[in-house]
Every structure is written in structure tokens, then in C-alpha cells.
C-alpha positions in Angstrom: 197.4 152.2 -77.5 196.6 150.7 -81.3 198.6 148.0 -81.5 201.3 148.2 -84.5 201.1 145.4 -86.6 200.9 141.3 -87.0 204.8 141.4 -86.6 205.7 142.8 -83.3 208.6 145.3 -82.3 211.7 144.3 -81.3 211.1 143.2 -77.8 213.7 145.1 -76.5 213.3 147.9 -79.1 209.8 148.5 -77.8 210.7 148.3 -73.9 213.1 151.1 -75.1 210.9 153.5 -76.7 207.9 153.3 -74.7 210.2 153.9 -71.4 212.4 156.5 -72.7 215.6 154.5 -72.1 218.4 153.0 -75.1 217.8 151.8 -78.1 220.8 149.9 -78.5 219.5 146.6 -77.1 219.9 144.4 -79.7 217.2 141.2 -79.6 216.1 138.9 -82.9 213.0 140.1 -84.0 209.9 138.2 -82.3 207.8 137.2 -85.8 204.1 136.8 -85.7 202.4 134.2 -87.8 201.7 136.6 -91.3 204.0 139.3 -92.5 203.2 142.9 -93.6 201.5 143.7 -96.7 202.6 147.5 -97.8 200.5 149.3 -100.5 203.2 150.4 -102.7 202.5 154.2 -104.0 198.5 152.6 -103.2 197.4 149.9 -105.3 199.5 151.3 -108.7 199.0 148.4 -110.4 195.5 149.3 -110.6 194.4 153.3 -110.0 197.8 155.7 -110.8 199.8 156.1 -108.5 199.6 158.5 -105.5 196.1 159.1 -105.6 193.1 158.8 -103.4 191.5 156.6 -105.5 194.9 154.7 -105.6 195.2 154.6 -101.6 191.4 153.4 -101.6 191.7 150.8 -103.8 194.8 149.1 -101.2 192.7 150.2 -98.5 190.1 148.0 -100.2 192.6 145.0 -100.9 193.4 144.8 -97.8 196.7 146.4 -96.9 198.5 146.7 -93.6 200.0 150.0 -94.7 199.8 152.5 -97.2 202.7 154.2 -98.7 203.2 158.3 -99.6 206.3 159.1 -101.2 206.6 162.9 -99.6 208.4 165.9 -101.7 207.9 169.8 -101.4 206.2 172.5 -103.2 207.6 176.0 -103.6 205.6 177.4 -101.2 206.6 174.1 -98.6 203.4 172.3 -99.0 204.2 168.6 -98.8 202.7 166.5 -101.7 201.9 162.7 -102.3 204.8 161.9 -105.4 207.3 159.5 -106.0 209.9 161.9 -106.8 209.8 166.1 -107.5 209.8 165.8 -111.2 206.4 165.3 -112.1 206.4 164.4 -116.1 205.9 160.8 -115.9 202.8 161.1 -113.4 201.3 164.3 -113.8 199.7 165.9 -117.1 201.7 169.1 -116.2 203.1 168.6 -120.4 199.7 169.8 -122.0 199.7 173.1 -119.7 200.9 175.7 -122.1 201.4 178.0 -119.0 204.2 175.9 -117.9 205.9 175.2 -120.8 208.9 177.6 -119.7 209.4 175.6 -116.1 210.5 172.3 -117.8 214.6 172.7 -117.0 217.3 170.2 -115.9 218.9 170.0 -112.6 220.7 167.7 -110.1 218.7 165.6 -108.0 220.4 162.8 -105.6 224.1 163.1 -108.0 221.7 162.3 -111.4 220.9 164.7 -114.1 217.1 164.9 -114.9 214.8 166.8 -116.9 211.5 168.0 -116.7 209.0 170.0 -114.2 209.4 170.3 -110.5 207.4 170.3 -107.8 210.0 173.0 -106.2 208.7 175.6 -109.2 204.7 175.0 -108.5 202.8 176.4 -105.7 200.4 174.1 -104.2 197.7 175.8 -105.6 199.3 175.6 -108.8 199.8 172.1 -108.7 196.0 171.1 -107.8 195.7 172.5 -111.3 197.5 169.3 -112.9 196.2 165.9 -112.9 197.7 162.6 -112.0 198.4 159.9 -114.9 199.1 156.1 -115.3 203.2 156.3 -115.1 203.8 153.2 -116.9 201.3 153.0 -119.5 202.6 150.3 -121.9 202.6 147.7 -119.0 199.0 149.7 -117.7 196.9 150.2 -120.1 193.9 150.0 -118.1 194.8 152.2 -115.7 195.3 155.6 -118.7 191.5 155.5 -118.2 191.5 157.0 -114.9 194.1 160.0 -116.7 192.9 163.1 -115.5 190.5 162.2 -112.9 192.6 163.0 -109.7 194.8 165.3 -108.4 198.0 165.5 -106.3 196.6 165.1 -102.6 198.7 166.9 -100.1 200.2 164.5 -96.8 197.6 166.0 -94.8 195.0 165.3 -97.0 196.0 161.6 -97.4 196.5 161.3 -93.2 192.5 162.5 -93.1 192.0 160.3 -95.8 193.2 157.2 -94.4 192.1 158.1 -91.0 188.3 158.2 -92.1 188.7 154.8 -94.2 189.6 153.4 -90.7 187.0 154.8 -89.0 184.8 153.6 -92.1 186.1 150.2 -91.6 186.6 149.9 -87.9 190.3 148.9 -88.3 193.3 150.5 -88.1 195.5 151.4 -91.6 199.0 152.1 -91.2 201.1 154.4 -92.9 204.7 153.5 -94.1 205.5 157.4 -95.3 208.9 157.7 -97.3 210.6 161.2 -97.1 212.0 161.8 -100.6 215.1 163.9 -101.6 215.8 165.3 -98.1 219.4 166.3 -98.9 218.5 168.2 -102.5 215.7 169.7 -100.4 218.0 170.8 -97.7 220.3 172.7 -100.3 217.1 174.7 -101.7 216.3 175.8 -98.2 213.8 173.6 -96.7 213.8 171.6 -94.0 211.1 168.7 -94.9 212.6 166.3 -91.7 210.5 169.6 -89.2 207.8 170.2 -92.0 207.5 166.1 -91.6 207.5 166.3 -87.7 204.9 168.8 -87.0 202.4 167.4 -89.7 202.3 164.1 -88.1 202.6 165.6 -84.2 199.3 168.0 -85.5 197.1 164.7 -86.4 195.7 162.3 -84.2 195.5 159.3 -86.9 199.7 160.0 -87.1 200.4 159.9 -83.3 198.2 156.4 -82.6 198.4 155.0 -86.0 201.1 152.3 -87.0 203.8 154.2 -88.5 206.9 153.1 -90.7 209.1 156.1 -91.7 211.4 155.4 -94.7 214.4 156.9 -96.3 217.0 156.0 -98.1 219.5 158.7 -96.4 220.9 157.6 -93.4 221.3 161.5 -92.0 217.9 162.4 -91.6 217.0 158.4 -89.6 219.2 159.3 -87.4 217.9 163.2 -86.8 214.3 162.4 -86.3 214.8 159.2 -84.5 213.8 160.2 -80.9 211.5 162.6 -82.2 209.0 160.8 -84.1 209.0 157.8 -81.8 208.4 160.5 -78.8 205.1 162.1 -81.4 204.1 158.4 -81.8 206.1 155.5 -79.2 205.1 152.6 -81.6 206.8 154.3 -85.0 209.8 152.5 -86.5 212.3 153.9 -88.7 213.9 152.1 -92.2 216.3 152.3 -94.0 215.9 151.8 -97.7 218.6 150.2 -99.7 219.3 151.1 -102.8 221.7 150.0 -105.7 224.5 148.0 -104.0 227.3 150.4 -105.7 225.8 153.5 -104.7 226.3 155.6 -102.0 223.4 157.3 -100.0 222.5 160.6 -101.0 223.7 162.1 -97.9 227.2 160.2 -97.2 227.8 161.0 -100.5 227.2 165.2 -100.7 229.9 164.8 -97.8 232.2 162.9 -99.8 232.1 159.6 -98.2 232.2 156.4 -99.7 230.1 154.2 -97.7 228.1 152.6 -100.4 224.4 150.3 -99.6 226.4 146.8 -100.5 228.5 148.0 -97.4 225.4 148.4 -95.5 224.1 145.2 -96.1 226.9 143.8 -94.9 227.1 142.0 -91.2 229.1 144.9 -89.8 227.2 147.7 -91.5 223.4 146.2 -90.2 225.2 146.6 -87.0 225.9 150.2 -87.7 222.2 150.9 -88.9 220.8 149.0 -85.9 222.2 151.8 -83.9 219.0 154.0 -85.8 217.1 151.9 -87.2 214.7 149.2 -86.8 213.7 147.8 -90.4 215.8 147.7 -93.5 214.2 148.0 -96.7 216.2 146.0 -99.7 215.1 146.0 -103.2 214.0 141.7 -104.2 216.8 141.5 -105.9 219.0 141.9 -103.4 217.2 138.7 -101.5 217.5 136.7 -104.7 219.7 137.9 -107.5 219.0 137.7 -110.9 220.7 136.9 -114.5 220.7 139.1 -117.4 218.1 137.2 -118.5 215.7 138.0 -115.4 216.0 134.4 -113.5 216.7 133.8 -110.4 220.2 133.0 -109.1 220.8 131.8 -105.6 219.2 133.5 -102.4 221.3 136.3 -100.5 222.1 135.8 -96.7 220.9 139.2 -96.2 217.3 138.5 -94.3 218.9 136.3 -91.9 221.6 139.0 -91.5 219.0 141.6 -90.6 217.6 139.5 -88.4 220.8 138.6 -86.4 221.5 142.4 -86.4 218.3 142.8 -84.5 216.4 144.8 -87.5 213.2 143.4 -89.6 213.2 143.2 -93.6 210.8 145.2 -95.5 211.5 144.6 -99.1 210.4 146.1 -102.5 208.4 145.5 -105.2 206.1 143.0 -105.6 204.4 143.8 -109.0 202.3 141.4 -110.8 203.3 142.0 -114.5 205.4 139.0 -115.9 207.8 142.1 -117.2 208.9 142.6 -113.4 208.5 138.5 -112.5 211.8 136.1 -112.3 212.2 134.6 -115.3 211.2 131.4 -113.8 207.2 132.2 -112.9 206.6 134.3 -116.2 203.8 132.7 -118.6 203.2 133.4 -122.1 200.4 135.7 -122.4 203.1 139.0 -122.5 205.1 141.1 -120.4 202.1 143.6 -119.7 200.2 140.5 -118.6 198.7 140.0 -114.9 200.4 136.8 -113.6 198.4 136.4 -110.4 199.4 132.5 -110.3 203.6 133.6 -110.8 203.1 136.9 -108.4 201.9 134.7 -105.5 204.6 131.9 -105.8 207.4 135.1 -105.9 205.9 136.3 -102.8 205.7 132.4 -101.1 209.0 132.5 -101.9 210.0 135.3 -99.9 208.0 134.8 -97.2 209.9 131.4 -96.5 213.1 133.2 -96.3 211.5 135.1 -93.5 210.5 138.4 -94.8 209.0 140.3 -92.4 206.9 142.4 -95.1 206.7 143.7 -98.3 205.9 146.3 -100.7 203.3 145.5 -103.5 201.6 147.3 -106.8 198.9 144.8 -106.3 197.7 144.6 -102.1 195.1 141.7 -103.1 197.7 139.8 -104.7 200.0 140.2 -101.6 197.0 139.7 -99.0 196.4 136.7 -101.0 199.7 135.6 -100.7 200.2 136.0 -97.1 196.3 134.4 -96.3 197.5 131.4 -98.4 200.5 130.8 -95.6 
């Protein structure tokens, strides 16, 4: 069997999976020499996000893993996008024949505006074109506006799986499943659609595999089953804004919010079905109002007594999204390479197991410099 990554399993985890007993056993994770370096959306900082020519790029760079953000059409296609509304990264605003399927709804307890992946067919949607999401920081990137479209999961699992072949070695993929309790209430069910796209390729049962979400429901639903498609998968659990509640706990009612997570007693509670958590940097190192950094967090070593591995998010090397501390004076939209390295350095001595990044050479730099 491909072996997973340059971080092993949980000792015990593994023993677990691959024998078909518990998953309880709790053991401190066993850390190989370099950490894990995740191609956040592809290599966004440099192609738009969620496209081929993004996933390339990272495959390029270097990456452990590429990263699909997964969300539903209307006729249950799932698509490579961040979230379901598609302004911000499609070109869906200059197709007259959709003007009338711009509305607001409820997505995750927020109010949002715009068009929907839930209104489109898939062949309506290969129509669109993808676009550079945060085009005053990436100007460079607008030129490559209108050049590709919105690949389907399937179509990024072959895609990956001949770059590996290309390449002779193996590429992981870190999928994240978006939305799953809005998409539950419109009648789909993306954890089986999820399931028996990876079960029907071979790339998905042999290939390292990392399946996010920031619900805690649908971890805990698909657990046994993706690890029985593919032994070697791990599940995480992304973290979001310590005052909020996961999408899930909260349709119910509950109050369990992700500071409570992070706490000693809740990693405990998220060992139980999960094997990685996946904290936002700030929640490593906090930071002012101003952007600099404050004193580190406890919360890596926390994960790590819990038995779970830290995956965090996201490296990017703009100073606009650097501490205060490693920006220079060139701009926010500027590429810091010197001030994204020394972020990451940073990180990587508190023991960060991996991490997400806009840039994958930046990161693979980072990590080789070690």
C-alpha cells in the first residue's frame, strides 16, 4: 500500500484501522523529520483558485496534497468551489441568461447574496468561467480570467491521478466537504455522493487522503466508511471562529462553540472521530488589532497530548495576510517570500504537523530549509 505521508499515523490509530479494531487508542503522534505542505484551493496565489491550471501549478511546487473544496450542483454533480455562491470566483455576473438566479438565502446561519451552485446544472455551469477572487491583492492572476472552468471532483481525482503517474510520485488529496448541513436541508446527501465517488476511483482508494469539515456530524458518519474505501485516510476537523458554533451543533440548537473544542477536554471529545484538527494561524499565535503577533497558544501541544495532529490554515504570501512583524514596505499586495518563510519557520517549531498554503513553493521552501 502507498504509504501516506512524511508524518506518520497515529501508531495506534493506524494498527486500528488497518485491523478493523477501535479507534479510541489514544497515542502522541510519531512526527517524521518535515511536515505536510497542503495546496490551499491549488496554488491560489498564483492561477485562480479551483482550477486545473491552479492544482497543476501546486502539483508543480511541490505539494504533499492538493485541496478541493466540494459543493453540489442541482442536478447532484459535485464541483471544485470554495463555497456554493459563485460571484466572487466565477464570471456567472456577465451571463445575461442568469441574471434572474442571483437571490439571497441562508447558508451555515449567514445571509448571502448572489448565484448558486444549487440553481445550475452541471452543464450549465461548464458554461461559466473561473476568476482571480481577490484581485486587488492578485493582479497577476485576472490574466488567466476566463481561461478555465469549474472541474467536477472526478475530474480533479483523474487529474491528479495522471500528474502522479506523469511524475512517478504519489499526490495526496486533503478534499474538504462544504455546507453539508445546508445541503442536507435541500435534499441531498453529499456525505454518500462523497463516498461512492472516491470508492469508484482507484487514485481515491490508494492515494493519501485527508477528509475535512468543519461539521462535526458528518466526521463522525463517514468515519468507518471512508477509512474501510481507503485504510490510510484520516479525518479533520476544521476549526473555525472561536465563538462560533459548528454548523451542525448549531441547526440542533446546541451551543458547543470551536473555542470549546480546542479546549483540553473537547480535543478529547474529537479524538473519539478524528485524527487531525485543522485551526485557523491565528489561533496558534494570536494577533492585535494592528495584525502583530501576540503570544503563542497551547493549542498544538494540546492536540498532540489528545492524540490528534495539527493541520493549520493559511499560509499566504502577501504582506496584507503576514504578522505585522515580517511585513516589508513594498505594499500589502506585495509578495513577501523572505516574511512568508520566517511565518512558516515559526510554526513549524511549535510542531505543526502541516499546513495549508496559497503559495506550495513558498511552503516547500520553508519545510526544505528545516
Amino acid at each position: 500500500m502507498l504509504t501516506f505521508s512524511r508524518r506518520s499515523v497515529l501508531v495506534a490509530s493506524c494498527a486500528a484501522a488497518l485491523c478493523g479494531g477501535t479507534r479510541r487508542a489514544m497515542a502522541a503522534p510519531s512526527l517524521a523529520p518535515r511536515p505536510l505542505v497542503f495546496a490551499h484551493r491549488g496554488a491560489s496565489a498564483l492561477r485562480p483558485e479551483h482550477t486545473l491550471a491552479s492544482y497543476a501549478r501546486a502539483i508543480a511546487d511541490g505539494a504533499d496534497f492538493v485541496e478541493p473544496d466540494l459543493v453540489l450542483t442541482k442536478d447532484g454533480v459535485m464541483v471544485c468551489r470554495h463555497e456554493t455562491n459563485i460571484t466572487e470566483t466565477t464570471d456567472v455576473a456577465q451571463h445575461p441568461e442568469f441574471a434572474g438566479r442571483k437571490r439571497t438565502t441562508t447558508i451555515d446561519g449567514r445571509n448571502t447574496t448572489g448565484w448558486f451552485t444549487t440553481d445550475f446544472t452541471l452543464a450549465e455551469l461548464k458554461t461559466l468561467r473561473a476568476k482571480e477572487r481577490l484581485a486587488p491583492l492578485r493582479a497577476h492572476n485576472t490574466r488567466y480570467n476566463g481561461h478555465f472552468d469549474i472541474p467536477t471532483f472526478e475530474e480533479m481525482i483523474d487529474f491528479v491521478a495522471a500528474e502522479s503517474a506523469a511524475r512517478g510520485r504519489v499526490i495526496g488529496l486533503i478534499p474538504e466537504i462544504k455546507h453539508s448541513t445546508h445541503f442536507h436541508t435541500l435534499g441531498f446527501d453529499p456525505e454518500a455522493l462523497f463516498l461512492r465517488t472516491i470508492a469508484a476511483h482507484f487514485y481515491t482508494r490508494s492515494a493519501p487522503l485527508e477528509v475535512q469539515s468543519f461539521e462535526t456530524g458528518n466526521l463522525q458518519r463517514i468515519g468507518t466508511d471512508v477509512k474501510a474505501i481507503n485504510p490510510q485516510a484520516r479525518l479533520m476537523l476544521l476549526m473555525g471562529e472561536r465563538t462560533n458554533v459548528p454548523p451542525d451543533l448549531a441547526a440542533k440548537g446546541e451551543k458547543t462553540t470551536f473555542g470549546d473544542l480546542m479546549r483540553p477536554e473537547g480535543l478529547k471529545e474529537v479524538r473519539r472521530y478524528a485524527d487531525v484538527i485543522g485551526p485557523s494561524l491565528t489561533d496558534l499565535i494570536p494577533r492585535d488589532a494592528q495584525g502583530a503577533w501576540l503570544e503563542p497558544s497551547t493549542l498544538v501541544e494540546d492536540a498532540h497530548a489528545a492524540g490528534l495532529l495539527v493541520h493549520a490554515y493559511t499560509c499566504r504570501p502577501e504582506n496584507y495576510f503576514l504578522p505585522r512583524q515580517l511585513r516589508n514596505a513594498e505594499g500589502d499586495a506585495a509578495r513577501n517570500v523572505a516574511g512568508s518563510v520566517a511565518e512558516i519557520r515559526r510554526y513549524l517549531d511549535m510542531g505543526l504537523d502541516g499546513f495549508f498554503t496559497d503559495d506550495p513553493a513558498i511552503g516547500r521552501m520553508a519545510v526544505d530549509q528545516a
